[in-house]
C-alpha positions in Angstrom: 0.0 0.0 0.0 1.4 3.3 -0.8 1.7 5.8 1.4 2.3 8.6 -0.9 -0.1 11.7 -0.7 -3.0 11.6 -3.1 -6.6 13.5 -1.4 -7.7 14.7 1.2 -10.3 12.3 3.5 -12.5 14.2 5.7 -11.3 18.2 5.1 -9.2 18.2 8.2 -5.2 18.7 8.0 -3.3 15.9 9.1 0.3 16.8 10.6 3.2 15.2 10.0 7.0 15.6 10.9 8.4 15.7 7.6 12.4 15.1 7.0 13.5 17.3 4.3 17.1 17.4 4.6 20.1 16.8 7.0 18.8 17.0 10.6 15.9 19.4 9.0 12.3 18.5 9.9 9.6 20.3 8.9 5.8 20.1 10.1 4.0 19.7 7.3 0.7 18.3 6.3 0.3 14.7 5.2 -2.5 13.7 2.9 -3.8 10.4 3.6 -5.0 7.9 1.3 -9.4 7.1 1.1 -9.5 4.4 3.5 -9.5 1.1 2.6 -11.9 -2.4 3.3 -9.0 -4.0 4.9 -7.4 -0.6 6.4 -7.7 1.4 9.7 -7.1 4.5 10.5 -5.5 5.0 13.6 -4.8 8.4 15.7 -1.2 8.4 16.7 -0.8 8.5 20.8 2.9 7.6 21.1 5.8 7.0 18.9 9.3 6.2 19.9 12.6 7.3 18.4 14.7 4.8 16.9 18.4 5.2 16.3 17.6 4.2 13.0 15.7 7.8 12.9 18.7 9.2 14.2 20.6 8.0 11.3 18.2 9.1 8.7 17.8 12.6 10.5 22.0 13.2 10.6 22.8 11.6 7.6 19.6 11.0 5.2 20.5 7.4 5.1 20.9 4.4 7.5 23.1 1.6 5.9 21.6 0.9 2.5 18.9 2.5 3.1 18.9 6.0 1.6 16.4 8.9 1.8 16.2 10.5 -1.7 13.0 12.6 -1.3 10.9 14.2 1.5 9.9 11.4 3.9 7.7 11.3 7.1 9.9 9.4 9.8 9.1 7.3 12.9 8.1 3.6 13.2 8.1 2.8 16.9 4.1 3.5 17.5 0.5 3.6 19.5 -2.2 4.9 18.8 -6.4 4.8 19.1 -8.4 3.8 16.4 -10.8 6.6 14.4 -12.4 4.6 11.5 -12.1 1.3 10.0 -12.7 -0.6 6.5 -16.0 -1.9 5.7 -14.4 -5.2 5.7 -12.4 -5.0 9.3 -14.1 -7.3 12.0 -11.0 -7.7 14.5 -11.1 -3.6 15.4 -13.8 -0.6 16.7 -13.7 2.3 17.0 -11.6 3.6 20.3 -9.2 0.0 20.6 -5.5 1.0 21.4 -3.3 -0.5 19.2 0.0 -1.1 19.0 1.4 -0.8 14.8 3.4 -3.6 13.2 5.6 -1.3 11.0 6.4 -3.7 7.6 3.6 -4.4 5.3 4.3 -6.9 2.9 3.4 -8.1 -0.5 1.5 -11.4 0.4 2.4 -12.3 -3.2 5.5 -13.6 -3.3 7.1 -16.9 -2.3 8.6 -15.8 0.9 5.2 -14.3 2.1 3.4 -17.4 0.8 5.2 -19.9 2.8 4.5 -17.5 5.9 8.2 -15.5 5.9 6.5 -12.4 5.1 9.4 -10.4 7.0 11.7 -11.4 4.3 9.4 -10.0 1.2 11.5 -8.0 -1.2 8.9 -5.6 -1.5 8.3 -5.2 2.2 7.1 -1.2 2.7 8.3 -0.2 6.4 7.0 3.0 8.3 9.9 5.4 8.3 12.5 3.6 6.0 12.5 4.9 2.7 10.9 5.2 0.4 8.4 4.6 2.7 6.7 7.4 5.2 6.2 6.7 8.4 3.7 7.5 11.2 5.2 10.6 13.3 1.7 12.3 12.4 -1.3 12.7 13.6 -3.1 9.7 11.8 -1.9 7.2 9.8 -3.8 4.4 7.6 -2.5 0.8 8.0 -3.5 -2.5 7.5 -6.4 -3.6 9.8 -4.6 -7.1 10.6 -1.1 -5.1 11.7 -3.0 -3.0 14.5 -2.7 -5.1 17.4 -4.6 -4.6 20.6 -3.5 -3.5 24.0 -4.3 -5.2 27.2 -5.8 -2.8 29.4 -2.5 -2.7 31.8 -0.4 -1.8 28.9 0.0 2.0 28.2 0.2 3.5 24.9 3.6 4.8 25.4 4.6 0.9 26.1 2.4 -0.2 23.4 4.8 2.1 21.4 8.0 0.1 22.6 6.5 -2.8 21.2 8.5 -2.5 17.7 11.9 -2.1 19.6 10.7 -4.8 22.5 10.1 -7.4 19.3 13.3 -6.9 17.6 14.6 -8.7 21.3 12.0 -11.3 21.2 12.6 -12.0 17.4 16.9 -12.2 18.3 15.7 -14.8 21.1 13.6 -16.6 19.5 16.4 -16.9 16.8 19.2 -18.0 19.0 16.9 -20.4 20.5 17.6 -18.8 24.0 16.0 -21.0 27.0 16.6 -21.7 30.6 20.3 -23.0 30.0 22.0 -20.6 27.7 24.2 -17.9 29.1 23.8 -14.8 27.0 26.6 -12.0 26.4 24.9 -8.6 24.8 27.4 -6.3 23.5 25.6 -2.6 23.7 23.4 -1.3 26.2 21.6 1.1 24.6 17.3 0.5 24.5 18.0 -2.6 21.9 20.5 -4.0 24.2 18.2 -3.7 26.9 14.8 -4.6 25.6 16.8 -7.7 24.0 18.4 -8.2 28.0 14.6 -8.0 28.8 13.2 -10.8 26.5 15.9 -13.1 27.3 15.3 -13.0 30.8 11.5 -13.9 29.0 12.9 -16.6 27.6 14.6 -18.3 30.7 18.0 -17.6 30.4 19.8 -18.0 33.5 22.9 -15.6 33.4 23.0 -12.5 31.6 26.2 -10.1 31.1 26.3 -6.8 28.9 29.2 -4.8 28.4 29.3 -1.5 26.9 31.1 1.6 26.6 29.2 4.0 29.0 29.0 3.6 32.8 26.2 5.6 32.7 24.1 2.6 30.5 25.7 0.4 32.7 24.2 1.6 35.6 20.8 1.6 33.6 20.8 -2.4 32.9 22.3 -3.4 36.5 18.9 -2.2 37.3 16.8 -3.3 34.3 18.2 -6.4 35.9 21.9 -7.5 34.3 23.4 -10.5 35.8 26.6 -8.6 35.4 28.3 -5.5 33.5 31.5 -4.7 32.5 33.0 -1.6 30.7 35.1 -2.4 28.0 37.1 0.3 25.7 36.7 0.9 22.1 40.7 -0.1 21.1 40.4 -3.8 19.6 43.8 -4.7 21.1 41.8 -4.8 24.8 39.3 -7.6 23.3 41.4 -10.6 24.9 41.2 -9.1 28.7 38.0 -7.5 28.2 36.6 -11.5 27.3 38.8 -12.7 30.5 36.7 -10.2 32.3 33.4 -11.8 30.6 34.3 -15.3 31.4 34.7 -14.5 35.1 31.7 -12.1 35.3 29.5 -15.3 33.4 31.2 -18.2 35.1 32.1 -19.9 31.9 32.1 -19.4 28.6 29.3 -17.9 26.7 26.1 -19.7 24.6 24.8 -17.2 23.0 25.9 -13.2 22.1 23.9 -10.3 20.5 25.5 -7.6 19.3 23.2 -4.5 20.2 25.6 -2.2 18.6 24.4 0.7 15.9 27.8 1.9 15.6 31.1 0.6 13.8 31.3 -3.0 14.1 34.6 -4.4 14.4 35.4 -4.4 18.1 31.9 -5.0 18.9 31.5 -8.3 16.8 35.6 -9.2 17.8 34.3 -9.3 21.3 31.0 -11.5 20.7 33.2 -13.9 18.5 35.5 -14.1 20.6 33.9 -14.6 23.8 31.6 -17.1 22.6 32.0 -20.6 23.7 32.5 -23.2 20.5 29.4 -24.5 18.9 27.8 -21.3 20.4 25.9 -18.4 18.5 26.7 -14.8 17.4 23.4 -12.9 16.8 24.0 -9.4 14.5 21.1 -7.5 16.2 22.2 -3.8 15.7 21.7 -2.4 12.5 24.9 -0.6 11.6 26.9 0.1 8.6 27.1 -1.5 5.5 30.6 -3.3 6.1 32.4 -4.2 8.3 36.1 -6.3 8.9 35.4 -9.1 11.7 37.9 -12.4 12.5 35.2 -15.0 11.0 38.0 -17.4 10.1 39.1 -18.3 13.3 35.0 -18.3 14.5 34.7 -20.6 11.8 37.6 -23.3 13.3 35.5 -23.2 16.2 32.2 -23.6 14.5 30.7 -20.5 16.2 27.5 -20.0 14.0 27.2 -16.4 13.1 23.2 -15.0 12.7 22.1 -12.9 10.3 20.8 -9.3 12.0 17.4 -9.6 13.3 16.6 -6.0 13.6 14.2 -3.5 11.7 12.4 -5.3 9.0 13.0 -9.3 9.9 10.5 -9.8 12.3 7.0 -12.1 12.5 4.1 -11.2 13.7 4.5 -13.5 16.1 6.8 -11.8 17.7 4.3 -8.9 18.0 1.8 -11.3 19.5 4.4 -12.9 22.2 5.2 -9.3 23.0 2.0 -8.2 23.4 0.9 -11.7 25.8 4.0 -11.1 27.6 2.8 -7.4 28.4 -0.5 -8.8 29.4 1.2 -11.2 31.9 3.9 -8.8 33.5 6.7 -10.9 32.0 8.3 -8.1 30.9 
């Protein structure tokens, strides 16, 4: 579904925070689309800022991901519903929702054999081409509006994008009540991926990161452990000393939370995981980067591919949302 300005609905502006240039936004209107028989229009309560926004606001590009054209940012999002399609029977008028950002083909082979987070012609709030929902309504696919429980807020409903990138990394790694988990970065990914694997069971968690501060944060999120580590890559062999002793072994599973350059970051995870054990890519960073996969390899560490921003399932939204319900997390 495009989300390209076309008419106007009901007479009424609808606002938007428009990204026009480097670290300029604008607030301009934003024509929506007639509503759909499958759609919903939602009026946006909350919406979180990702560092993926960051990039796009500093730089006009995240990774491969370039913004060539005025685009409305923001993906992280709550909201209340105002109208929906003639054909919508899951939604009324006045649910809270919570907004699964990706819409998907449901053509191709991927989406027909239920992968639709890998679709090739996913569209994704915020990423562009694509404009996102920092406005004051959005339209969006009926069956992607997921509905609070009535002890969630809409500003947590809103961290339910970020909250599912951890339970998608967990869910990928297989995390459970024996696997001892290292997470490199403890910015909100780092921690909201610290909170799902506690979720999940896992028994002993360490993050290490770069700012005391952050630290300090995730000791009380709940961290098993926390060390600070440098940025020079000739510290990794102590710094995974420190890890060992910290975790009482070596470690099952890492994630590497990192936006940022990669190469001491992903050193470290490889490096301090255990052989046979797992190296989740969770931070979306640059484009390349130079990491020691040969000797990973020898040791048959299996290296993930990253699991954040558009490859998620909405089951992951779903578990989120139950877990919410159930004071899990």
């Amino acid at each position: 579904m495009s989300r390209e300005n076309k008419t106007e609905e009901d007479g009424k502006e609808n606002m938007a925070a428009w990204l026009v240039g480097i670290k300029t936004l604008r607030i301009q209107p934003y024509t929506l689309l007639p509503l759909g028989p499958h759609d919903a229009k939602i009026r946006i309560k909350a919406v979180g800022i990702c560092g993926s926004d960051v990039h796009h606001f500093k730089h006009m590009r995240c990774a491969n991901f370039v913004v060539k054209k005025p685009m409305v940012i923001g993906h992280e999002c709550a909201g209340v519903v105002e109208e929906v399609g003639s054909q919508v029977k899951s939604l009324t008028v006045g649910d809270r929702v919570a907004l699964e950002p990706g819409i998907s083909c449901g053509r191709c082979n991927s989406c027909r054999v239920g992968c639709y987070n890998l679709c090739s012609e996913m569209k994704f709030f915020g990423s562009p081409p694509t404009n996102g929902s920092l406005a004051t309504m959005v339209l969006h696919p009926a069956n992607l509006c997921f509905k609070l429980p009535n002890n969630v807020s809409l500003e947590e409903g809103a961290m339910c994008e970020p909250l599912s990138v951890g339970v998608h990394a967990c869910r990928r790694a297989n995390i459970g009540p024996e696997t001892k988990v290292l997470i490199v970065g403890a910015g909100p990914i780092g921690l909201v991926s610290m909170l799902a694997a506690r979720a999940f069971g896992a028994p002993k968690i360490v993050m290490v990161d770069i700012d005391d501060c952050r630290l300090s944060f995730a000791k009380k999120l709940g961290a098993d452990g926390t060390i600070l580590v440098s940025t020079k890559i000739e510290d990794v062999q102590d710094e995974v000393i420190q890890i060992e002793n910290a975790i009482g072994t070596r470690v099952d599973v890492s994630f590497d939370c990192v936006g940022m350059d990669k190469t001491k970051t992903m050193t470290t995870a490889l490096s301090a995981t255990r052989a046979g054990g797992k190296v989740c890519l969770v931070g979306l960073a640059q484009s390349q980067m130079n990491i020691p996969l040969t000797p990973a390899a020898a040791r048959h560490i299996q290296v993930q591919e990253y699991v954040a921003t558009l490859h998620r399932l909405l089951k992951d939204w779903q578990d989120r949302c139950e877990a919410s319900h159930n004071s899990q997390i």
